[in-house]
Residue frames as a rotation matrix with the C-alpha (Angstrom) as fourth column:
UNK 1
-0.259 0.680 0.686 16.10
-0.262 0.634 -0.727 9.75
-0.930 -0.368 0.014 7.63
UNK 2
-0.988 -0.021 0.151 14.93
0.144 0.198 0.970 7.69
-0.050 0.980 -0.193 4.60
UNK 3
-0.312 0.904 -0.291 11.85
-0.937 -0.242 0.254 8.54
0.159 0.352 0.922 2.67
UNK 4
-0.509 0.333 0.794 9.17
-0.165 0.867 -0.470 6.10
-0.845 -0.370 -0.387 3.15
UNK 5
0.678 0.651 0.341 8.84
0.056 0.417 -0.907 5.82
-0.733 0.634 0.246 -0.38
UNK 6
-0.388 -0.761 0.520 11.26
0.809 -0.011 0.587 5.13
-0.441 0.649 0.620 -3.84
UNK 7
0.022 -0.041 -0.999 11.82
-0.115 -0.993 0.039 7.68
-0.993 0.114 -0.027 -6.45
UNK 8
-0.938 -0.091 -0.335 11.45
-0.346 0.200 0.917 6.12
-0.017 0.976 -0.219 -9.71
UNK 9
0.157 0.978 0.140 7.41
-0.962 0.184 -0.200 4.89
-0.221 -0.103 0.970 -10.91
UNK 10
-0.156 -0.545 -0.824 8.92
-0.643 0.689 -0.334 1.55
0.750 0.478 -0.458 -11.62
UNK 11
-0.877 -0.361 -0.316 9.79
0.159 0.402 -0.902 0.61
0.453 -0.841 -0.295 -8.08
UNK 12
-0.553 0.833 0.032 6.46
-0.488 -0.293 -0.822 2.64
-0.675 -0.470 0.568 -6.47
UNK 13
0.145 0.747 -0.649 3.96
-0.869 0.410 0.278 0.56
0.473 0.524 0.708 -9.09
UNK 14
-0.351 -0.381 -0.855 5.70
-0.097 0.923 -0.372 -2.50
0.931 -0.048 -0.361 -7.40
UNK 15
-0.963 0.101 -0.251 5.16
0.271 0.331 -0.904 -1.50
-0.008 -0.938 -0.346 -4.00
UNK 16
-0.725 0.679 0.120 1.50
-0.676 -0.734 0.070 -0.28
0.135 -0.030 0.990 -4.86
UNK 17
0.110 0.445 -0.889 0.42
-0.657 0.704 0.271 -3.58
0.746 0.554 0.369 -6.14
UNK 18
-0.423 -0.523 -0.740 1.94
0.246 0.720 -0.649 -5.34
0.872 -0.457 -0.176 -3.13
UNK 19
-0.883 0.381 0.274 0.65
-0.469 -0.736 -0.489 -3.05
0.016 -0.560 0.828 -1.07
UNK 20
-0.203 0.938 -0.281 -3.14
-0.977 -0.212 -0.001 -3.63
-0.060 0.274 0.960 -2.34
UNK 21
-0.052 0.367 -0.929 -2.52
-0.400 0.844 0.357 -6.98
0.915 0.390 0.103 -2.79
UNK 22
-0.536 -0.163 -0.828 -2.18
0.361 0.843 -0.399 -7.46
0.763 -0.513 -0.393 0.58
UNK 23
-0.848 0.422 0.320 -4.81
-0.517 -0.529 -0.673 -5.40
-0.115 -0.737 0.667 1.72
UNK 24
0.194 0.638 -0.745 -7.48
-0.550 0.700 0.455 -7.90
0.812 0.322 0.487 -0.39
UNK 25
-0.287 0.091 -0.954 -6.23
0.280 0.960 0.007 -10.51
0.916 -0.265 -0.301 1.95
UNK 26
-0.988 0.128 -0.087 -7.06
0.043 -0.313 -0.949 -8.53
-0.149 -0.941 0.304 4.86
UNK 27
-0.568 0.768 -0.295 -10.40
-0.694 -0.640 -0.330 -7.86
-0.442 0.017 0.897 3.11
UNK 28
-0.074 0.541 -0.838 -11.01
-0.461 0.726 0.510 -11.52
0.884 0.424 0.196 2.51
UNK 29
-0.392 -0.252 -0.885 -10.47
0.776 0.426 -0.465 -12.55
0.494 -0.869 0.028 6.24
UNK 30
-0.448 -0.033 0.893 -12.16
-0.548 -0.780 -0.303 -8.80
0.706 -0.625 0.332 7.54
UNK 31
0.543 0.794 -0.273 -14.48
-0.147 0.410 0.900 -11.29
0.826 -0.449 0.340 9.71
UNK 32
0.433 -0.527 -0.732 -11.36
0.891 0.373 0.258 -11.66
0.137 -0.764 0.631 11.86
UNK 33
0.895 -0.085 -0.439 -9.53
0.237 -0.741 0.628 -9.06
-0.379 -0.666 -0.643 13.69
UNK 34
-0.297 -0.932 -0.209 -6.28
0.168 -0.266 0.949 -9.42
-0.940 0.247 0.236 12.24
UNK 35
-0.193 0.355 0.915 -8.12
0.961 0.255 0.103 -9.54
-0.197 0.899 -0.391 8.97
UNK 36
0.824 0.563 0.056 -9.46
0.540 -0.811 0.225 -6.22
0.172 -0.155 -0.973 10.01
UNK 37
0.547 -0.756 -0.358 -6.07
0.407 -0.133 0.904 -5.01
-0.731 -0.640 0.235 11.25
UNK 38
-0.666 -0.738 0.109 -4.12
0.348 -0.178 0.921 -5.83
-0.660 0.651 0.375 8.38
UNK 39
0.178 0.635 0.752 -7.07
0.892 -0.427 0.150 -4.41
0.416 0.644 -0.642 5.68
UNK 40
0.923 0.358 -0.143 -7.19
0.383 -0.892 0.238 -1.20
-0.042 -0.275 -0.961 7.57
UNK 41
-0.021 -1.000 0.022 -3.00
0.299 0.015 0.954 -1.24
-0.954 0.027 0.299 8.18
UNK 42
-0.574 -0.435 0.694 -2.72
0.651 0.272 0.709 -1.50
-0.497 0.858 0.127 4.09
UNK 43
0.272 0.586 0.763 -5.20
0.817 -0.560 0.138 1.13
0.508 0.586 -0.631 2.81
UNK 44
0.857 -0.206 -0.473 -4.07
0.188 -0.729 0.658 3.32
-0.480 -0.653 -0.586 5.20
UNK 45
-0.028 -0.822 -0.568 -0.29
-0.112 -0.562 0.819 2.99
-0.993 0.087 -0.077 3.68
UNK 46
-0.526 -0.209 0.824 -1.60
0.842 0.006 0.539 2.53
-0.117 0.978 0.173 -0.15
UNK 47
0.519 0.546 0.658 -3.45
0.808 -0.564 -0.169 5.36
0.278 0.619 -0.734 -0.15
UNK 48
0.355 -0.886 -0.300 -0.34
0.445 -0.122 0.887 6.84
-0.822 -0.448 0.350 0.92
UNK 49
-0.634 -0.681 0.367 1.69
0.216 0.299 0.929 5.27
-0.742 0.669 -0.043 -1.45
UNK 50
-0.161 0.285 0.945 -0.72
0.978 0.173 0.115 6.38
-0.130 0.943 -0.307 -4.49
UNK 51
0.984 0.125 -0.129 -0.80
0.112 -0.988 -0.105 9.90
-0.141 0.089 -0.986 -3.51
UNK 52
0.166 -0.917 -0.362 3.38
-0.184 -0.390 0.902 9.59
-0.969 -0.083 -0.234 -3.32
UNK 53
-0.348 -0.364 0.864 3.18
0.575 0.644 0.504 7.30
-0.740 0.672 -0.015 -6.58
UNK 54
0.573 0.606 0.552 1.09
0.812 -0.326 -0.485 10.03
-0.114 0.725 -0.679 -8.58
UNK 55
0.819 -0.184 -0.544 3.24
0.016 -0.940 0.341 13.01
-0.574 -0.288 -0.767 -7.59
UNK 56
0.296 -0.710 0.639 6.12
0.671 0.631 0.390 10.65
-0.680 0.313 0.663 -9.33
UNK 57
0.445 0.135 -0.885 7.37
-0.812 -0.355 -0.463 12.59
-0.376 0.925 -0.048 -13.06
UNK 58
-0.258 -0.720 -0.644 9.92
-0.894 0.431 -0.124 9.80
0.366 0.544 -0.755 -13.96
């Protein structure tokens, strides 16, 4: 099974930022359900992705 995350800090800064950036847009729309959806969806897998992205060495 693949990891649900990369091994270099290169690649995992990329998806962090992408990540977050598309949890803002959920948290500029939260008045709507999908707004809500996709905000909760995305913090849920960047604070993931920033516990995998800290653990990084390289």
């Amino acid at each position: 099974m693949a990891p649900f995350f990369v091994k270099n800090r290169r690649d995992g800064s990329r998806l962090l930022s992408t990540v977050l950036v598309i949890a803002t847009a959920g948290l500029i729309r939260f008045d709507h359900p999908f707004g809500r959806l996709l905000f909760l969806a995305a913090s849920a897998i960047s604070l993931y992705w920033g516990y995998c992205y800290g653990r990084l060495e390289h």
